[in-house]
C-alpha positions in Angstrom: 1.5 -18.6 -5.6 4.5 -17.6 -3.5 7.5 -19.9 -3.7 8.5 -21.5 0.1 11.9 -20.5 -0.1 11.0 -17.1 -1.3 8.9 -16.6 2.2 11.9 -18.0 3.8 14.1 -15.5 2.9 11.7 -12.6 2.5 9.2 -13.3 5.6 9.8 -9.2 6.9 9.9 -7.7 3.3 6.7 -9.7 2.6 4.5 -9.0 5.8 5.6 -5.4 5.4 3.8 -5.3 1.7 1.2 -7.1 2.9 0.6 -4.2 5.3 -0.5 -2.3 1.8 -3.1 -5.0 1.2 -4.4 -4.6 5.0 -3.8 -8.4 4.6 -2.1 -10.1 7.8 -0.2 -13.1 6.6 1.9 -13.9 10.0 -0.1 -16.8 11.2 -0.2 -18.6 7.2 3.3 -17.5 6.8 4.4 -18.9 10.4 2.4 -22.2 9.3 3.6 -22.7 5.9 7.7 -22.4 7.5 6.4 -24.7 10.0 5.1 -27.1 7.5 7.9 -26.8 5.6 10.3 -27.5 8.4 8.1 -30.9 8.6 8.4 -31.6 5.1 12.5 -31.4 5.2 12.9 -33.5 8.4 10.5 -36.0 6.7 12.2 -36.1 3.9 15.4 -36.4 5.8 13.8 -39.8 7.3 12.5 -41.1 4.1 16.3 -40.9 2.3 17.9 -42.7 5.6 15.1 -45.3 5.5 15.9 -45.8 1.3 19.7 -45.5 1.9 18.9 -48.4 4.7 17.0 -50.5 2.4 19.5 -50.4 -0.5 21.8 -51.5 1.7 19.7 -54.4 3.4 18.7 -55.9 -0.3 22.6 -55.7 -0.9 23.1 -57.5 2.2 20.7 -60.0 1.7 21.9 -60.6 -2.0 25.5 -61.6 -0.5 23.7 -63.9 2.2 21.7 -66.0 -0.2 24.8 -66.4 -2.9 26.8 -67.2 0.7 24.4 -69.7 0.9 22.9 -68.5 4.2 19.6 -68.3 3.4 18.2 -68.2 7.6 20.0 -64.6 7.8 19.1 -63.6 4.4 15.4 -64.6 5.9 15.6 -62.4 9.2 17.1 -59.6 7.3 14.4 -59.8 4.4 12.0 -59.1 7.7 13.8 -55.8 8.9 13.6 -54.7 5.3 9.8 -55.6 5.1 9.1 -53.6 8.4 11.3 -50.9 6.8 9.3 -50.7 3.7 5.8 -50.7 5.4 7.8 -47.5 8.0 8.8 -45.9 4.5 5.2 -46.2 3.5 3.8 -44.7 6.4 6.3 -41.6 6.0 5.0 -41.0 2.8 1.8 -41.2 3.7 2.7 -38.1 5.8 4.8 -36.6 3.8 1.9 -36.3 0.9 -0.5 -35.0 3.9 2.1 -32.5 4.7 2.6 -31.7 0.9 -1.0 -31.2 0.5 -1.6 -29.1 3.5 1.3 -26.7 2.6 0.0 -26.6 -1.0 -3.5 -25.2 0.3 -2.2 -22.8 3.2 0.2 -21.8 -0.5 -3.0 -20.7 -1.9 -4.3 -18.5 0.6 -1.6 -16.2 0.1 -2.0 -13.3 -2.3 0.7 -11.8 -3.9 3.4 -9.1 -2.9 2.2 -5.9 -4.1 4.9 -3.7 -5.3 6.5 -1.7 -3.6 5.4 1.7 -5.0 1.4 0.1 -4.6 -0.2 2.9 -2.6 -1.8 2.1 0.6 -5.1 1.9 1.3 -8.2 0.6 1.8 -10.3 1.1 -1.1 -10.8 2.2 -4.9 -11.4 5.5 -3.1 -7.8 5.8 -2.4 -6.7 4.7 -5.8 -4.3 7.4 -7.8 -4.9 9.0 -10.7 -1.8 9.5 -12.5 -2.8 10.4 -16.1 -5.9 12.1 -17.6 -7.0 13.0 -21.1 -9.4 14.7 -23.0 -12.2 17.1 -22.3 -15.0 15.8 -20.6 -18.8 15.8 -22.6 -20.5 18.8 -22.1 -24.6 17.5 -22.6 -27.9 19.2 -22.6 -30.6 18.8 -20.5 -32.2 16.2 -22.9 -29.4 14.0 -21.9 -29.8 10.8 -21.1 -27.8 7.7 -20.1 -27.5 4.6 -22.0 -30.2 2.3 -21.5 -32.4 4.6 -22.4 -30.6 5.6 -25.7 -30.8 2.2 -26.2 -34.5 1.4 -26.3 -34.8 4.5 -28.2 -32.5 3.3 -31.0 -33.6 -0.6 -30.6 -29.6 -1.3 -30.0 -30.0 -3.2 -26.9 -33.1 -5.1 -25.3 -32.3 -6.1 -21.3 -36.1 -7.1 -20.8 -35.9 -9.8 -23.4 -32.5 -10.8 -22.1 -34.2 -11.0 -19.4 -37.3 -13.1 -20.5 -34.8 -15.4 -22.4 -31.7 -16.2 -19.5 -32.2 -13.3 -16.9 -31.1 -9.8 -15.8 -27.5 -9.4 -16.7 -27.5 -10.8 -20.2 -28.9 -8.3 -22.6 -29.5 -8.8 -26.3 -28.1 -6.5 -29.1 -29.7 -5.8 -32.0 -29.7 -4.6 -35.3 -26.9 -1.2 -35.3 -26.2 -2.1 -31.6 -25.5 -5.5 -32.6 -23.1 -4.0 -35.3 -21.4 -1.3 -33.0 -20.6 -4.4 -30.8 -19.1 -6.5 -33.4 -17.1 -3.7 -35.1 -15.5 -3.0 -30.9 -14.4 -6.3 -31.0 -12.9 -6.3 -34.7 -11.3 -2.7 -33.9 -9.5 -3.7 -31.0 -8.3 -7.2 -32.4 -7.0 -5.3 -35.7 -5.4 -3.2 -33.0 -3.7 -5.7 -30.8 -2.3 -7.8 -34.2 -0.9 -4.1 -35.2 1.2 -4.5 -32.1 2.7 -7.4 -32.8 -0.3 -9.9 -30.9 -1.0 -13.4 -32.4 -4.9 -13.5 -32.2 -6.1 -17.0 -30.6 -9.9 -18.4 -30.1 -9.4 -19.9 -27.3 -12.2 -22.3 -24.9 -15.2 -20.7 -22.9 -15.1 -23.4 -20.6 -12.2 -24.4 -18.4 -11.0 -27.4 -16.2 -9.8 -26.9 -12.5 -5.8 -26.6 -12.9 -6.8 -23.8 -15.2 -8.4 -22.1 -12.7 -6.2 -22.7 -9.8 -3.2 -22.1 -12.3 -4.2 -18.1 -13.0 -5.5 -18.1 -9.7 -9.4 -17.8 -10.1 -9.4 -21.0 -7.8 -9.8 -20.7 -5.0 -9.6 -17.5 -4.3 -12.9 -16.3 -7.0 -14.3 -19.5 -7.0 -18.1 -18.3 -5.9 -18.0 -16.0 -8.6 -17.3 -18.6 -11.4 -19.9 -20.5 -13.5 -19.5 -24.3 -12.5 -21.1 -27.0 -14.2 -20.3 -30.0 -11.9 -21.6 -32.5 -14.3 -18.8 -32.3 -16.1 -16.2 -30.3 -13.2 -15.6 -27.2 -15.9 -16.1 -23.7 -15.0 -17.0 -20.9 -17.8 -14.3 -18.4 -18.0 -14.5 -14.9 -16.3 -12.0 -13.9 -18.8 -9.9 -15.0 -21.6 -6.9 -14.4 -19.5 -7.4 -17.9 -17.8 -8.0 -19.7 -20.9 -5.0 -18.2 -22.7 -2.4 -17.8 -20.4 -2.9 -21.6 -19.4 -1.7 -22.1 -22.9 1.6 -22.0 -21.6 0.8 -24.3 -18.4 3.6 -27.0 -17.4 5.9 -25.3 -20.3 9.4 -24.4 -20.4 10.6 -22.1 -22.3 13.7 -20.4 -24.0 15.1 -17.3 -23.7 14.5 -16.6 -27.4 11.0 -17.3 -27.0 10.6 -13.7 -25.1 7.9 -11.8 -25.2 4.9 -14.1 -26.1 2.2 -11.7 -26.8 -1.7 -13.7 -27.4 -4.8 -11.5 -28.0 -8.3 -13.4 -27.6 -12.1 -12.1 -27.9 -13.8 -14.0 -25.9 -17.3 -13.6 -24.0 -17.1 -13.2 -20.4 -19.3 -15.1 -17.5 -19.2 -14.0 -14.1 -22.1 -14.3 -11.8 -21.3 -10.8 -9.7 -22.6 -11.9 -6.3 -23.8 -9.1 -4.5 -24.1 -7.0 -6.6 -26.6 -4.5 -7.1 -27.8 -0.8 -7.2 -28.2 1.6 -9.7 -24.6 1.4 -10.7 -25.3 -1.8 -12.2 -27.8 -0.1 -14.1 -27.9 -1.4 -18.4 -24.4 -2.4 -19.1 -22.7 -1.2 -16.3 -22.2 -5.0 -14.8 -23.5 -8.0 -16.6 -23.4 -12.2 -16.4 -22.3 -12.1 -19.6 -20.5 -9.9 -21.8 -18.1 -9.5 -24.4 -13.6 -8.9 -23.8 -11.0 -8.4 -26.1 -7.2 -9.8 -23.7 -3.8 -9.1 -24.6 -1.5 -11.3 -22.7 2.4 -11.8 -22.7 4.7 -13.9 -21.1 8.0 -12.2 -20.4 11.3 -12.4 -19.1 11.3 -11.2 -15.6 13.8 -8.3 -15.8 11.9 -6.7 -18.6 7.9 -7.5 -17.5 7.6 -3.7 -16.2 8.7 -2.4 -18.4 6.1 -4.4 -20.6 4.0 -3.4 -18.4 4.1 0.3 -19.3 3.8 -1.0 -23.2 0.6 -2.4 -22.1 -0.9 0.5 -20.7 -0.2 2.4 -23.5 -1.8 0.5 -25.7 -4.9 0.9 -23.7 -4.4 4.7 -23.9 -3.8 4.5 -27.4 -7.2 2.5 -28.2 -9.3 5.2 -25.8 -7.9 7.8 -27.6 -8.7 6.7 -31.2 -12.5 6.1 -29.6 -12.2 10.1 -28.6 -12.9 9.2 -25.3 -12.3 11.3 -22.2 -10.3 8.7 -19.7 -7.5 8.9 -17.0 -5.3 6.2 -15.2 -5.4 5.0 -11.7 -2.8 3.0 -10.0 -4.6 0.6 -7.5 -3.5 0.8 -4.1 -2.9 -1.9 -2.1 -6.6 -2.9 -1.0 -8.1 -2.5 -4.3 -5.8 -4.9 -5.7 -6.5 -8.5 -7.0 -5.5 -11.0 -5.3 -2.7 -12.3 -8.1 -1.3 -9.1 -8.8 1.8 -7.3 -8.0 1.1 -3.5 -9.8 -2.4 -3.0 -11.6 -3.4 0.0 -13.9 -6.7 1.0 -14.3 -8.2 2.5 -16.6 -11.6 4.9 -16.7 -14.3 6.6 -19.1 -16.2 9.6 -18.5 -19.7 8.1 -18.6 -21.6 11.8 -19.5 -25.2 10.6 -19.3 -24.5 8.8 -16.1 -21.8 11.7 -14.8 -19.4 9.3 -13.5 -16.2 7.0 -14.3 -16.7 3.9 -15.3 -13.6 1.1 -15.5 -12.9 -0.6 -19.1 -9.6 -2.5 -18.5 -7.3 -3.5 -15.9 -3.6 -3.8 -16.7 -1.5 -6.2 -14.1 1.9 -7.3 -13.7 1.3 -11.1 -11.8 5.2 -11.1 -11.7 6.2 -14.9 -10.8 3.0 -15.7 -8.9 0.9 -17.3 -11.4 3.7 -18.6 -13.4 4.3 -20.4 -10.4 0.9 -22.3 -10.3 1.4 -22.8 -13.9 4.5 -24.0 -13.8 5.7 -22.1 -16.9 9.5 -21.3 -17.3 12.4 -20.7 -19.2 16.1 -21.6 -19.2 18.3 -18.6 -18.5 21.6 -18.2 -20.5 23.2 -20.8 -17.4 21.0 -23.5 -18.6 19.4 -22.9 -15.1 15.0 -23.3 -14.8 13.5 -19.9 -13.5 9.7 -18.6 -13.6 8.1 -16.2 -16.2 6.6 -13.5 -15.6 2.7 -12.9 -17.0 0.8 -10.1 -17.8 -2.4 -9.5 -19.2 -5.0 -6.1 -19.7 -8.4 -5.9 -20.9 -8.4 -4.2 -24.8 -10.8 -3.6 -24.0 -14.0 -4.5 -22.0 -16.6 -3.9 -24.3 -20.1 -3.0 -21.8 -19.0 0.2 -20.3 -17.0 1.3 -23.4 -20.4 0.7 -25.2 -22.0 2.8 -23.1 -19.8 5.8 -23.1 -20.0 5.9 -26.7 -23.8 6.3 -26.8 -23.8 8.6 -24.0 -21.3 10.8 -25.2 -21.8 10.8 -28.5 -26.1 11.7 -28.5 -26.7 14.9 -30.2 -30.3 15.6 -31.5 -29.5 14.6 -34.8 -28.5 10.6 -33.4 -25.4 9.1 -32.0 -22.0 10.1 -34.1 -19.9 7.2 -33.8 -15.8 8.2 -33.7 -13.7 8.0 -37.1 -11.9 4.9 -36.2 -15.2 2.7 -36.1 -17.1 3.8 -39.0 -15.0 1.6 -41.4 -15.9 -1.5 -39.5 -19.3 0.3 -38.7 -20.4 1.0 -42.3 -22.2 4.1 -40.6 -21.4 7.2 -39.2 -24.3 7.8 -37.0 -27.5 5.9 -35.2 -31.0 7.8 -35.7 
């Protein structure tokens, strides 16, 4: 969430980035100054009216000891009607408050200013690539079908059990799953990452604190019985950690890694690109999230993502980098990195992990800071990237890796494996 001051003093800079995001922000900008305008003048009435009624109770302390208790009586009236006025203000003022806070919310935030415009993830940029892509034979084939012939993964009993979207793995697919997971933790607490388990399920101010709420709220599992929401990610449960927090410099970076399932109910979506594991209900995430000073967060940024690069590459997977432009970012985010596989059985990319700098903007919903070196309160900066999203990484690995003989599985899995191959 965007700071009312900031708008204030940034209203050009800030429609101008918008433009990036093809988001027009004018009339909710124009209201939220306009609000906030209210709020000050309100404000302005409600510390007259107090400054008035301290000085009527003094007033009417010095009548009574004066012994003259009639004028004490009329005065104690004024103050009455001044106290029921003050009331009335602050009934407004919390309406005003309230209204600001939602029109607040509707605002994503500033992209950055070397974001590239456009519409889509077809104008995305790539900016890095590595490693050859799969050259298959004909008997190629992608990797639901490689995993019914193996008996790694079973999507019609999923399907029998919850529904499509929330496949079962089993015996050596169950084990390639669970050694992912262990790889990339053992690879996150290499980097300095202290590993947390944190809640599937979260309240509201989580969700409105990482910004899920409202803005993805349609796309959340709610369960209104008891008003919690299963995560989408462990970013929300973990970066809330540090919700209504403050902070000292010396506390910079904090660095969390979580595996956590994942539950999103993916509206809309359908098609053969959401074929096997290429979009599920439920599946399986390794975050890395740090909190950072803001003058150093992008350059943390750039950290991340090569940590991401480094985990592809000890999978001997072919990937490249995209920057997102402007109208393929999320909504919180100021600069995302994405990162692809070369899927060889379905010839295509596929996306395994997002890496975004929020800057200040969810740090403000959370209310998480620090005190600079002046003793003064300022906003963190967050970041957090998938490392990784296990489905599609799943499924580059069977696909690229089939040969007649079975599926080879890379060098840096086959000691949590305990195989080399699946046949």
């Amino acid at each position: 969430m965007l700071q009312t001051p900031y708008i204030r003093e940034n209203k050009a800079l800030i429609l101008k980035r918008y433009q990036k995001r093809n988001f027009d922000g004018e009339v909710i900008i124009n209201q939220i100054l306009k609000l906030d305008d209210d709020r000050k003048a309100t404000q302005q009435k409600l510390d007259t009216q107090l400054a008035e009624g301290n000085r009527l109770a003094k007033e009417i302390g010095e009548l009574f000891k004066a012994g003259k208790q009639d004028a004490a009586n009329m005065i104690k009236e004024q103050s009455k009607a001044l106290k029921e006025s003050g009331n009335a203000l602050k009934d407004i003022q919390n309406k005003i408050n309230e209204d600001l806070k939602n029109l607040l919310y509707q605002l994503p935030n500033v992209p950055n200013e070397i974001v590239p415009q456009g519409k889509s993830d077809a104008d995305n940029e790539t900016i890095f690539e590595k490693g050859e892509l799969p050259i298959l034979g004909s008997e190629a084939v992608p990797h639901w079908e490689l995993a019914k012939k193996y008996n790694l993964i079973d999507f019609e009993l999923g399907v029998k059990i919850t529904g499509a979207g929330f496949p079962i793995y089993r015996g050596k697919g169950a084990k390639l799953q669970r050694a992912l997971i262990s790889f990339f933790l053992d690879e996150a607490s290499n980097a300095g990452y202290e590993e947390v388990i944190p809640p599937l399920m979260v309240n509201e101010a989580s969700g409105y604190g990482t910004g899920q709420l409202p803005d993805k709220e349609g796309q959340m599992y709610y369960m209104p019985a008891d008003d919690l929401y299963m995560i989408p990610t462990a970013e929300v449960p973990i970066t809330n950690m540090y919700r209504d927090v403050i902070l000292k410099e010396s506390d910079f970076p904090i660095k969390n890694t979580g595996y956590t399932p994942c539950f999103r109910r993916e509206a809309g979506s359908y098609g053969k690109e959401v074929r096997g594991l290429n979009r599920l209900h439920q599946f399986d995430k390794v975050e890395i999230v740090q909190i950072q000073h803001p003058e150093k967060s992008y350059e943390t940024l750039d950290v991340m993502v090569e940590h991401v690069k480094s985990l592809l590459e000890k999978l001997e997977l072919p990937y490249r980098v995209l920057k997102l432009c402007g109208g393929d970012l999320g909504f919180t985010a100021a600069l995302t990195f994405d990162m692809e596989v070369f899927s060889a059985g379905q010839d295509r990319w596929l996306e395994v992990s997002s890496v975004s700098n929020f800057e200040s903007f969810q740090a403000n919903r959370l209310k998480c800071r620090y005190k600079d070196e002046n003793g003064k309160t300022q906003l963190v900066h967050t970041l957090n990237g998938s490392a990784l999203a296990l489905p599609r990484i799943m499924a580059a690995l069977l696909e690229n890796n089939q040969t007649n003989e079975g599926i080879k599985i890379p060098k840096a899995l086959i000691p949590y494996t305990g195989f080399d191959i699946i046949n």
